[in-house]
VMD Tcl script that draws the C-alpha trace (Angstrom):
set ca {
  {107.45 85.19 78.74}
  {108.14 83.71 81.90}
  {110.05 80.33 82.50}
  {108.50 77.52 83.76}
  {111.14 77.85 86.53}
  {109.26 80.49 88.13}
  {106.35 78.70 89.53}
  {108.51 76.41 91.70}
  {109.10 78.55 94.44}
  {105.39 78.60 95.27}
  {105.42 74.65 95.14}
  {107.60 74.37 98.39}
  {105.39 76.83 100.92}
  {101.95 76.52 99.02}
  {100.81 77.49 102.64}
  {102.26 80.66 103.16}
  {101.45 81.51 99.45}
  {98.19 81.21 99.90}
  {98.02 83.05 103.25}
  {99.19 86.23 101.29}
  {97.18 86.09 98.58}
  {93.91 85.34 100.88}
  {95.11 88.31 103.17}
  {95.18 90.46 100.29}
  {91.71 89.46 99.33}
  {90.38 89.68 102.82}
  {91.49 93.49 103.20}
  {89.26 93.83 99.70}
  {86.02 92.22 100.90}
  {86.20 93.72 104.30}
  {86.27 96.81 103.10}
  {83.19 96.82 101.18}
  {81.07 96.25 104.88}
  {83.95 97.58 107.24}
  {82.53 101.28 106.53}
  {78.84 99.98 107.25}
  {79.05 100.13 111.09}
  {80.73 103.41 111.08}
  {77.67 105.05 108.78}
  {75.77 106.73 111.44}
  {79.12 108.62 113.37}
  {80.43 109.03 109.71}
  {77.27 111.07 108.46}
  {77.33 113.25 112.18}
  {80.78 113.90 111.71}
  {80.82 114.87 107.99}
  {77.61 116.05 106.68}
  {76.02 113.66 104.60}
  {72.48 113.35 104.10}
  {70.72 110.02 104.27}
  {70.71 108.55 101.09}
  {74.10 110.55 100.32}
  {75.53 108.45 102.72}
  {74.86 105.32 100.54}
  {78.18 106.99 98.25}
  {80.43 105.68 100.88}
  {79.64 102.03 100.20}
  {79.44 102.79 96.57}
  {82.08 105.09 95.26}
  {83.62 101.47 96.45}
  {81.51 99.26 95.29}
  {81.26 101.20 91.84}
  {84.48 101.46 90.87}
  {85.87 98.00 91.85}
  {83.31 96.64 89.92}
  {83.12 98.64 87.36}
  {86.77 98.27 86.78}
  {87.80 95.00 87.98}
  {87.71 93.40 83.94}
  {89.91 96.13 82.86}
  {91.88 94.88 86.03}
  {92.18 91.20 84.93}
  {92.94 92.35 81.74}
  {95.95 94.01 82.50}
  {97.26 91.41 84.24}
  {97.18 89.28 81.52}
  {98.77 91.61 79.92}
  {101.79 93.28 81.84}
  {102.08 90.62 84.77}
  {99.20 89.44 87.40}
  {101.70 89.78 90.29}
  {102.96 93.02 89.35}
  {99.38 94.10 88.92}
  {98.52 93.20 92.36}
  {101.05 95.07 93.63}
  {100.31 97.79 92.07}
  {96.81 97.58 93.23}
  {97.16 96.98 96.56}
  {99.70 99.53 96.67}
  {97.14 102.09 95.39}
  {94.47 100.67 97.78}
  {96.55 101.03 100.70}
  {97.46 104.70 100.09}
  {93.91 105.44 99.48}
  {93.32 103.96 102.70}
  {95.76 106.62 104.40}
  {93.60 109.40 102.87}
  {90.35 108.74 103.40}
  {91.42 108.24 107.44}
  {92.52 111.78 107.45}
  {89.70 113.06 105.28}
  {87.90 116.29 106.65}
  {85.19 116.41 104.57}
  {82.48 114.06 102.61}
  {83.66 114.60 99.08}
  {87.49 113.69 100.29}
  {85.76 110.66 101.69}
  {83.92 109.78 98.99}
  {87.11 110.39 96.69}
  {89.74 107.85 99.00}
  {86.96 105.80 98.67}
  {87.19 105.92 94.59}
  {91.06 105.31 94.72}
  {90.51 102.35 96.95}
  {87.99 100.73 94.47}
  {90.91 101.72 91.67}
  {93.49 100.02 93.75}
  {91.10 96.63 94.42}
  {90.21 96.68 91.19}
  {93.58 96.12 90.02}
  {94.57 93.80 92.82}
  {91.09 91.92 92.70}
  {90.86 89.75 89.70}
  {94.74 89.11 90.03}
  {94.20 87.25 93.66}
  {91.71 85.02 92.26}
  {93.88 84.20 88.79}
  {97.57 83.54 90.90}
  {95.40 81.33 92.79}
  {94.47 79.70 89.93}
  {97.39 79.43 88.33}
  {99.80 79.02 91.43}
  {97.91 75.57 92.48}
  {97.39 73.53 89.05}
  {96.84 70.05 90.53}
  {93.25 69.61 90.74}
  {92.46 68.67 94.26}
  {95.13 71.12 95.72}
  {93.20 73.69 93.47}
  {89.71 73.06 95.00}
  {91.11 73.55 98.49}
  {92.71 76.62 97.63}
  {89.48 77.98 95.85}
  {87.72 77.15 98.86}
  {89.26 78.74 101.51}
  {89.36 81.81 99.05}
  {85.90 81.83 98.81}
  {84.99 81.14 102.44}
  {87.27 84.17 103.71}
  {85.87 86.11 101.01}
  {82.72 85.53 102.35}
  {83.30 86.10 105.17}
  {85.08 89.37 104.80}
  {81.96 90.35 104.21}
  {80.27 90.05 107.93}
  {83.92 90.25 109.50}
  {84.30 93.32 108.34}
  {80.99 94.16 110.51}
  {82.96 92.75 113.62}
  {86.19 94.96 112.84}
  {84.44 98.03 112.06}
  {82.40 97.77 114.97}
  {86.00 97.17 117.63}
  {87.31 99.94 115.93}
  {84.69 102.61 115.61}
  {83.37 101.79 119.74}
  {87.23 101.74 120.79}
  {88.79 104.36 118.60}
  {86.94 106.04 115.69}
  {85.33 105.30 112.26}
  {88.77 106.80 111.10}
  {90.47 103.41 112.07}
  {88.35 101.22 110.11}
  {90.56 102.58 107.10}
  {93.70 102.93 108.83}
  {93.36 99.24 110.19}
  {94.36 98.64 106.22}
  {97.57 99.97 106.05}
  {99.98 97.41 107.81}
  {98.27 94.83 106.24}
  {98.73 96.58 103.06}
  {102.71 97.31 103.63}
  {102.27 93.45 104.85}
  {101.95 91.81 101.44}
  {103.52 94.30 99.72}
  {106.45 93.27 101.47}
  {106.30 89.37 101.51}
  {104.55 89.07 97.87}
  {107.28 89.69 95.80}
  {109.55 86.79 97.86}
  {106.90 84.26 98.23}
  {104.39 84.44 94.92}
  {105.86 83.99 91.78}
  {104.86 85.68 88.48}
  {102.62 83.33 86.22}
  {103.45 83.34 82.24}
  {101.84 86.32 80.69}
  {99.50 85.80 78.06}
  {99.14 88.43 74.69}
  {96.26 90.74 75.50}
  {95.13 94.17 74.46}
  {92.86 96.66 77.34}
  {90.03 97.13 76.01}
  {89.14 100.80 77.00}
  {86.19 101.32 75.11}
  {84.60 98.47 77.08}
  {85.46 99.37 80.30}
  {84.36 103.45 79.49}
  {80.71 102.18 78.88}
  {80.90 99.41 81.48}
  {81.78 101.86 83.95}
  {79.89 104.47 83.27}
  {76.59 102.35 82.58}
  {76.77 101.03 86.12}
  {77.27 104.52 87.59}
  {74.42 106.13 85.88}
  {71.91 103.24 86.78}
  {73.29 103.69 90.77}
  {73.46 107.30 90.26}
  {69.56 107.60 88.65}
  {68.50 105.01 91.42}
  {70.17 107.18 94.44}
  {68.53 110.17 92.91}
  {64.89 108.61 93.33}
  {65.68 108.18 96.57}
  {66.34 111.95 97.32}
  {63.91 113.50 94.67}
  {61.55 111.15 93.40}
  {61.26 109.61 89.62}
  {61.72 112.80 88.12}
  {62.81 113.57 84.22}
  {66.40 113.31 85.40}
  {66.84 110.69 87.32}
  {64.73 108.76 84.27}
  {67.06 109.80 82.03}
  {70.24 108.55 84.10}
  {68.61 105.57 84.06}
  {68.03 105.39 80.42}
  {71.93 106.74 79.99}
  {72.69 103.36 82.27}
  {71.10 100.94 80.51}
  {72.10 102.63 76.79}
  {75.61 102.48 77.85}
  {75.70 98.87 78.86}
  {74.09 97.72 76.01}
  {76.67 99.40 74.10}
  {79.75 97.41 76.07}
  {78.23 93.97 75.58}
  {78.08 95.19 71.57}
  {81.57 96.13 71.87}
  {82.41 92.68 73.46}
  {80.87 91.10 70.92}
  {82.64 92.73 68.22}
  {85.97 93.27 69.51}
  {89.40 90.67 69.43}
  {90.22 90.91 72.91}
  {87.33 92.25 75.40}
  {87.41 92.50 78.87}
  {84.61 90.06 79.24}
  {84.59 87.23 76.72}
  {81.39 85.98 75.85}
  {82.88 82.83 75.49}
  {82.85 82.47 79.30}
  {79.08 82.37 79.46}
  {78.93 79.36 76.82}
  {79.11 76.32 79.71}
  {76.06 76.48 81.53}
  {77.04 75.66 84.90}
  {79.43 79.06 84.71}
  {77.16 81.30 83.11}
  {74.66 80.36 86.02}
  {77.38 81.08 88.50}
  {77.81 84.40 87.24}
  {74.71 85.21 87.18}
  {74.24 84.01 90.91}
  {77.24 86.21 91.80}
  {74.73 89.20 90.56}
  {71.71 88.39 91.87}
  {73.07 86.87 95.43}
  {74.77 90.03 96.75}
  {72.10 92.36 95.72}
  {69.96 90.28 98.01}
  {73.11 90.06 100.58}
  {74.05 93.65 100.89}
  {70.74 95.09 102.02}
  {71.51 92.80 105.40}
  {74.53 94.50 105.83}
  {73.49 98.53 105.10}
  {69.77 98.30 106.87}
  {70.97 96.03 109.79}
  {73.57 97.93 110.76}
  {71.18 100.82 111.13}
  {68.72 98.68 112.67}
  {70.70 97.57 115.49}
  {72.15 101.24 116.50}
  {69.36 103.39 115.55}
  {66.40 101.07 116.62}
  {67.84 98.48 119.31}
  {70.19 101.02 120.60}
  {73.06 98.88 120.34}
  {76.61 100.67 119.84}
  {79.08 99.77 116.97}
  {81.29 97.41 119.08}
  {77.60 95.62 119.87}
  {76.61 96.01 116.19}
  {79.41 94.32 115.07}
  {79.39 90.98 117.64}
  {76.20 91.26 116.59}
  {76.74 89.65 113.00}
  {79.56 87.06 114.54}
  {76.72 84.44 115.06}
  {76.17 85.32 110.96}
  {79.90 85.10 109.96}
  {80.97 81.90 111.70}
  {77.67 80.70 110.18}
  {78.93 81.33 107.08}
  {82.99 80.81 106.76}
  {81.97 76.90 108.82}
  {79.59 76.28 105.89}
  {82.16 77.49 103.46}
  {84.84 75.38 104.75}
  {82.24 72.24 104.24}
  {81.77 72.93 101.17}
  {85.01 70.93 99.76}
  {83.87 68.04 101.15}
  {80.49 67.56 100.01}
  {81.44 69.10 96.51}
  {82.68 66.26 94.83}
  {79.86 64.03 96.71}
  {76.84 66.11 95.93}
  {77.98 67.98 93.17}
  {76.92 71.87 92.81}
  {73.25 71.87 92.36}
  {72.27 70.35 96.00}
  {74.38 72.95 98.13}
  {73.44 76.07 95.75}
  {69.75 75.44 95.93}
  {69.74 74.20 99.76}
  {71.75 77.65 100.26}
  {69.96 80.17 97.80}
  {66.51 78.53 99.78}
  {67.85 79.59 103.73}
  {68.48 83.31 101.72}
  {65.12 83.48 100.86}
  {63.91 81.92 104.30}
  {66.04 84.62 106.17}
  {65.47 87.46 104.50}
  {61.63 87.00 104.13}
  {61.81 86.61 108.12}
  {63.33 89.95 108.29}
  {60.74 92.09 106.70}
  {58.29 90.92 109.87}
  {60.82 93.73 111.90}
  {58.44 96.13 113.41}
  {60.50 99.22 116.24}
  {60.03 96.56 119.03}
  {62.00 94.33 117.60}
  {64.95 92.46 119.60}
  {68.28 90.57 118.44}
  {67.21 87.45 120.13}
  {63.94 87.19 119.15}
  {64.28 88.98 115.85}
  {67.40 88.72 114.03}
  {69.62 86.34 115.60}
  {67.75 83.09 113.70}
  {67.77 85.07 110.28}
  {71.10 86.19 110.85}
  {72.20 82.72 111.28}
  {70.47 81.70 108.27}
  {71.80 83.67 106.10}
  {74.87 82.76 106.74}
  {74.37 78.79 106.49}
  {73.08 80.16 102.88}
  {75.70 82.29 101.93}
  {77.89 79.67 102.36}
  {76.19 76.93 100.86}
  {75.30 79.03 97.88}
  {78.79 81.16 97.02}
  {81.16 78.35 97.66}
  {80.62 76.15 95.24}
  {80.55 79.12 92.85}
  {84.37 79.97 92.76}
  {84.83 76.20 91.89}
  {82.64 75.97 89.12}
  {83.64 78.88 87.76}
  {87.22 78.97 88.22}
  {87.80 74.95 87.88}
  {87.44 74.52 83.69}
  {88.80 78.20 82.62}
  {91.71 78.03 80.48}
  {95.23 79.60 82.09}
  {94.85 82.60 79.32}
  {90.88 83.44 80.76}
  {91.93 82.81 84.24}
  {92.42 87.00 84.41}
  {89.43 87.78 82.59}
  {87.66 85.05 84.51}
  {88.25 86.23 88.11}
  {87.56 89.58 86.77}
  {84.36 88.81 85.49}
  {83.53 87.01 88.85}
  {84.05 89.17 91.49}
  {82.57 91.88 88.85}
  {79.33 90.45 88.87}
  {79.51 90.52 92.62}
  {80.46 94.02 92.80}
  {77.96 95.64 90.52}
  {75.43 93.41 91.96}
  {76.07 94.54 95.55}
  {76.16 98.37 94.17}
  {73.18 98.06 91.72}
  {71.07 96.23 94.59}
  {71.83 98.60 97.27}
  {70.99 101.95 95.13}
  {66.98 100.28 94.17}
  {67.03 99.07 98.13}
  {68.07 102.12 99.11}
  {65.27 103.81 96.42}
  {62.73 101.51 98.08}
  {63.19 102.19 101.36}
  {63.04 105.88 100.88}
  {59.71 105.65 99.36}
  {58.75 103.71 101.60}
  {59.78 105.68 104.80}
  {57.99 108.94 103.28}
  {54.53 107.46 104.61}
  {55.59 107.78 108.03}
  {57.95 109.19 110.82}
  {60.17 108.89 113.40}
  {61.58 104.74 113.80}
  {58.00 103.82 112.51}
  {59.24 105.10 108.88}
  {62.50 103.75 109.21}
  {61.70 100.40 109.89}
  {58.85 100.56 107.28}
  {61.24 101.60 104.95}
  {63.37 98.41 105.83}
  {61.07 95.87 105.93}
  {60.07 97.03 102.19}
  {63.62 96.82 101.15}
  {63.68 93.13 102.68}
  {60.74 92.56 100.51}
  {62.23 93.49 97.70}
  {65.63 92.06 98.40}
  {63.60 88.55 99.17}
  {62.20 88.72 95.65}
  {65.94 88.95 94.60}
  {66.78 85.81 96.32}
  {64.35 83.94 94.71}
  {65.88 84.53 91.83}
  {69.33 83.17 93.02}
  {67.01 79.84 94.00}
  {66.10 79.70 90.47}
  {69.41 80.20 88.43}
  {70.72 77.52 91.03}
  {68.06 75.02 89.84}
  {69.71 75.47 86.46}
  {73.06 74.21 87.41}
  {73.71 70.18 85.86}
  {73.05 66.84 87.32}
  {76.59 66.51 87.67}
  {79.47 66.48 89.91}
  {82.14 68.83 90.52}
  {85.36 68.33 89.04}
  {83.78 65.55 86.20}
}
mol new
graphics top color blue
foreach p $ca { graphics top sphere $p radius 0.5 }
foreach p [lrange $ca 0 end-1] q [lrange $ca 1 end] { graphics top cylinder $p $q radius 0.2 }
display resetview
């Protein structure tokens, strides 16, 4: 057990804590969009075929969600610091491989090591945080700025991945990860110290079906896309849903699971969660059919692609910095519906793109809104969900979170992806390529209302009472 002793270092540079801890977590979120720029010259250079190509994002996507409770778990049980370390470790030496890969399946393997490595580091940011800053109001600032750089990773990483592919190549948007990497794995053991372990047990069975439930929906959903709803691809999807319904039986049942049901009992959490699904399925499909958009339709090049989403992303890290403020005033409810609303708004704009489209006239104003809305709706999310959780859940917690956004993002972009390439088999040339977008818009739009009505379920009542 650690002494009390140990969290006092962190007391006297709660700054520079922080910074490492948010660094770490920035390197994880940007690398779930940093690849999207870098799609089209990744797929010329190594072979992949269109909705293959998806499996870059995903082999991510997949296995840092799919792994991140077994993640939190383990640091409650051997030591969230040395967990993190570990993870990022792993994540930055994945990093190093997949640069020098020469082929799709190396890629596609670095890119399963990486989601190992965040998936140990994940969860583990968002619990030090936690349990680093314990008074309240220091907490909620901390929380915040988490969540609006994780937000943001998401659309910076657009902006980084499009410098590096135009000025170098799409190999740099994973080598850009390694000095960071060495970075905290240098100053974390010095500056964050190592919270009180708490008894625990990993819970294997539960991540084995949680794992590979989530894969065989993507998988089945991918495999539409390339062959149509044939018997296999049904019975993937079948397999999927079997195996998932087997882990939340297992949760149920056993002493220690990776995600305690418990969790879901307050109501303003379990509606967090479940807007930490449904949000980035609706999110990601910006990301993966804009970037293709801009290059492939407007003609812009990855260094343009990317500046083109830095309207979106100071949009949304502003809003998330706001979001302290008008927390306690407001209270949850307001800012998650106003936000989940300028989602829906945005992305129902976008499926009016036809092959004349322009950024100005087009994009720019969705853009924009989506990024007022991302950070009115995710904000507040961290601190409801992460404000009431006991120290011993805080691992479990966090890995639940940032699992729901994971499998979301992975589980929305395989049907998306299965949409549009239904879609596009009506027509050719950029006429079936946008088609095949603006029906994945559609369907992503319907997706957002959902978030809109999970955020109507949050209490009349303020944060932090």
């Amino acid at each position: 057990m650690i002494q009390q002793t140990s969290v006092r270092p962190a007391l006297g540079r709660p700054g520079l804590v922080l910074a490492v801890i948010v660094t770490a977590q920035l390197m994880l979120m940007l690398d779930v969009t940093v690849m999207n720029v870098a799609l089209p010259r990744i797929r010329t250079d190594l072979g992949f075929t269109p909705a293959g190509l998806s499996w870059v994002m995903n082999a991510y996507t997949l296995v840092f969600g799919g792994l991140l409770l077994l993640g939190g778990r383990a640091g409650d049980l051997f030591g969230r610091r040395r967990v993190f370390l570990a993870g990022v470790a792993v994540f930055t030496a994945a990093s190093l491989l997949g640069a020098l890969a020469d082929s799709a399946e190396l890629l596609v393997l670095a890119r399963v090591l990486q989601g190992l490595g965040a998936a140990a580091a994940g969860p583990n940011t968002l619990a030090l945080v936690t349990t680093t800053f314990t008074e309240p109001s220091a907490r909620l600032r901390a929380l915040a700025v988490f969540s609006g750089v994780a937000s943001a990773g998401f659309a910076i990483g657009l902006i980084v991945g499009g410098l590096l592919t135009e000025w170098f190549s799409w190999r740099a948007v994973l080598l850009i990860n390694i000095p960071f990497g060495l970075a905290v794995l240098a100053l974390a053991p010095r500056l964050i110290p190592e919270p009180a372990r708490h008894p625990a047990r990993l819970d294997l069975p539960g991540a084995l079906t949680a794992t590979a439930g989530t894969s065989a929906l993507v998988y089945g959903f991918i495999q539409a896309a390339e062959r149509g709803w044939d018997g296999p691809t049904v019975l993937w999807l079948v397999a999927g849903g079997l195996l998932l319904t087997a882990f939340l039986v297992l949760e149920a049942r056993t002493r220690q699971p990776l995600m305690p049901l418990r969790l879901f009992t307050d109501r303003a959490r379990a509606a967090g969660y479940l807007n930490f699904f449904f949000g980035p399925m609706a999110m990601m499909s910006t990301f993966f059919f804009l970037t293709q958009f801009l290059q492939e339709v407007t003609g812009l090049g990855a260094l343009g692609t990317g500046f083109a989403f830095l309207p979106m992303a100071v949009a949304l890290f502003t809003f998330s910095r706001l979001v302290p403020r008008w927390l306690p005033v407001y209270g949850p409810r307001p800012l998650a519906v106003a936000g989940t609303a300028l989602m829906v708004i945005g992305l129902g704009w976008l499926t009016q793109l036809t092959p004349d489209s322009g950024y100005f006239g087009s994009l720019l104003v969705p853009m924009l809104l989506l990024g007022i809305g991302g950070g009115l709706a995710f904000s507040p999310l961290n601190v409801v969900i992460m404000s009431t959780v006991p120290p011993a859940d805080a691992g479990a917690a966090g890995g639940v979170l940032q699992t729901m956004q994971q499998v979301g993002a992975a589980v929305g972009l395989a049907v998306l992806v299965t949409v549009a390439g239904s879609a596009a088999r009506s027509a050719t040339g950029l006429e079936a390529l946008v088609d095949g977008m603006t029906t994945a818009f559609t369907v992503a739009t319907l997706f957002a209302l959902l978030t809109v009505a999970v955020a109507l379920t949050f209490p009349q009542r303020r944060a932090g009472r």
